[in-house]
Structures are given as structure tokens and as C-alpha cells.
C-alpha positions in Angstrom: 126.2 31.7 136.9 129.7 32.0 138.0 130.7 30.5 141.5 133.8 31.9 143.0 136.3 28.5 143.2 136.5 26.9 146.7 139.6 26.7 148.8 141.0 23.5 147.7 140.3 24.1 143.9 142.0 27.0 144.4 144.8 25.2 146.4 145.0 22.7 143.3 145.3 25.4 140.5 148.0 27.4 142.2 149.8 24.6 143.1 150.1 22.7 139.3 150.9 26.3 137.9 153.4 26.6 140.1 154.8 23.4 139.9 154.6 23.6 136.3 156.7 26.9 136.5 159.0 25.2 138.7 159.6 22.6 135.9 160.3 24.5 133.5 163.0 26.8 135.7 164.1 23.5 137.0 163.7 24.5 140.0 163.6 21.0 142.3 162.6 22.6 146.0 159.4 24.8 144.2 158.7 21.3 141.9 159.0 19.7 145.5 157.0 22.1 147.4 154.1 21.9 144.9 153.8 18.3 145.0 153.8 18.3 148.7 150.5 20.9 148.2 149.3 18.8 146.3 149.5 15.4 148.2 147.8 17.7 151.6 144.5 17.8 149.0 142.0 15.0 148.6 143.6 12.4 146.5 141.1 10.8 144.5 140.0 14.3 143.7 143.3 15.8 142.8 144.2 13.0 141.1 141.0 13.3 139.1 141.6 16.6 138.1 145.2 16.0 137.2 144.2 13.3 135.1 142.0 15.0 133.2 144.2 18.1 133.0 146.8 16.1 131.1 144.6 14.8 129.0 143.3 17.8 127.9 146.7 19.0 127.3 147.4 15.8 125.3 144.3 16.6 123.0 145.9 20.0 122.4 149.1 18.3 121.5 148.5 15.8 119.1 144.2 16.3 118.3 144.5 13.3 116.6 145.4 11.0 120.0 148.3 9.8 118.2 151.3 8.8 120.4 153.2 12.0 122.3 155.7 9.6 123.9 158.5 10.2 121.2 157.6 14.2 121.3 158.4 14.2 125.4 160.8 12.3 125.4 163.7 14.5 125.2 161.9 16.8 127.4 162.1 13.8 129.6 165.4 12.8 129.1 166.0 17.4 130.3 164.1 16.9 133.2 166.0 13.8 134.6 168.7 16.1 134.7 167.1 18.3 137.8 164.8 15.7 139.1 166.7 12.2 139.2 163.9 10.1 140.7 162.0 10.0 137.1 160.4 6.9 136.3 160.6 7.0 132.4 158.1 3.5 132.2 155.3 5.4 134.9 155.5 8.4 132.6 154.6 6.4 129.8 152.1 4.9 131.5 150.4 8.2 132.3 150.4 9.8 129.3 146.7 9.5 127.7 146.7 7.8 124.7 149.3 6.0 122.3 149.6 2.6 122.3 150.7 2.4 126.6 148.7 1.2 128.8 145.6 3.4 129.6 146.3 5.7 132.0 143.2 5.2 133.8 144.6 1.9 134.7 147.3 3.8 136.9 146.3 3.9 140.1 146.1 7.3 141.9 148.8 6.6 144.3 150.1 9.7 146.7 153.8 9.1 145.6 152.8 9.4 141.7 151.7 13.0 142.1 155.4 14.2 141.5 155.2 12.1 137.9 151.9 13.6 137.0 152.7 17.3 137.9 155.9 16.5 135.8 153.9 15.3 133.1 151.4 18.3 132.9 154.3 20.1 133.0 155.9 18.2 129.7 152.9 18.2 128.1 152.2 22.3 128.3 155.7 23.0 127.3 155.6 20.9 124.5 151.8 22.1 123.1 153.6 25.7 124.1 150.4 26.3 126.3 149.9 28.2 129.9 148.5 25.6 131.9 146.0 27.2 133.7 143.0 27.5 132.0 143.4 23.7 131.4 143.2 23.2 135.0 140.2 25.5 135.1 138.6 23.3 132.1 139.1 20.3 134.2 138.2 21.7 137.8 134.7 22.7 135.7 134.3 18.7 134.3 134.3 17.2 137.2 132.1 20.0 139.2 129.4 19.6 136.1 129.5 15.8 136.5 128.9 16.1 140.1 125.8 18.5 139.6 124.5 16.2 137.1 124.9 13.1 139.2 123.6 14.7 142.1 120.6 15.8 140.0 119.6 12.7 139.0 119.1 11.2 142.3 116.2 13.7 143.8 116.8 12.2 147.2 120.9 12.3 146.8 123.6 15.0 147.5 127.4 14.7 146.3 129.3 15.3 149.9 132.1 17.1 149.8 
């Protein structure tokens, strides 16, 4: 049965589709204004669901998991342009798969929401995708692994 989102998943969707507009008008103060949305939402979990939202949109890209780097680069090279602060190596590091390091291994980190909003951002503009039902796919991931973890510890609940 379908459940209406809750406030802060709907905080999070609206702010990465509008940053990812932002990006893509280059527009630095809405970019800006969406991190900062962002960063006022529980980080672990925001950071949970942008991780899985980029790799979801790095499955679309290459299905094969080979490495997007070269593909986003010259996006990347465009967006340093607008957005001066990029950190070309952190990028790298973030972007699922390829032969980086993991980007599991990066840690969730308030000031690297800016380079993973950016890279969601790359990522759907290079796959030519709207962004949001990715962010819906993911926001539904972690809410089923919840319910199943929460299930299989009768005496348990997942706080929120």
C-alpha cells in the first residue's frame, strides 16, 4: 500500500531535484541553497540516500559498472567553471564503481554534500535522465530495508 512520503523525504527529494536543476542552469546560489537543505536533514540518512541515488544513476549510465570517470569528466571540467571549489580527486572518489576507491569508503561528511549533489547532478545529465524517480527508488531501498530489519527483531522498532 502506498504511504504518503514524510516531511524530510520529501525535504530530500525537492532539494536534489532542485539542486540538480540548479546544476545544470549553473546557477551557484540555488546549487548553494540546496546543499544547505540538504545539510539541515539527518546526515547519515541523506547521505544514505544520496549514495544510493548516484549509484543508481551510475547503473543507468554504464549497466556494465565500467568506469564513468572519463564520461564526467568534461562535465566536470563545465562545472568548475560556476562552482570553483570542486574537488576533482573527492569526485572520483564518489563515483560508484571503476577502478577508484569504493565510494562507500568516503565518509559521509556534512561538507561533501555539495560534491555529491554535484555528482548526481553529472551523473543524470550524462545518462540524460530526470533525477527524481531515482531519488524515489532510493528513498523506497532504504525504507524496505528498515521494515525488514525491524521485522526480524519481533521485540525491535527502527526509531526515527
Amino acid at each position: 500500500m502506498w504511504q504518503p512520503p514524510t516531511p524530510a523525504e520529501q525535504e530530500l527529494w525537492n532539494a536534489v531535484v532542485a539542486g540538480v536543476r540548479a546544476a545544470n542552469q549553473t546557477d551557484r546560489g540555488q546549487f548553494q541553497a540546496s546543499v544547505d537543505r540538504l545539510l539541515r536533514l539527518p546526515h547519515a540518512w541523506a547521505h544514505q540516500v544520496l549514495k544510493d541515488t548516484a549509484g543508481l544513476l551510475a547503473e543507468e549510465l554504464e549497466p556494465g559498472g565500467r568506469d564513468q570517470w572519463p564520461r564526467l569528466a568534461a562535465q566536470i571540467d563545465h562545472s568548475e567553471t560556476w562552482l570553483p571549489r570542486v574537488d576533482r580527486e573527492l569526485l572520483a572518489a564518489l563515483l560508484p564503481g571503476g577502478h577508484r576507491p569504493p565510494f562507500t569508503d568516503v565518509p559521509g561528511e556534512p561538507e561533501h554534500t555539495e560534491h555529491r549533489l554535484l555528482l548526481i547532478a553529472q551523473l543524470a545529465d550524462a545518462a540524460q535522465v530526470s533525477v527524481g524517480a531515482f531519488v524515489d527508488v532510493a528513498l523506497a531501498d532504504i525504507k524496505r530495508a528498515e521494515a525488514t530489519l525491524a521485522g526480524s527483531i519481533p521485540h525491535c522498532r527502527i526509531g526515527r
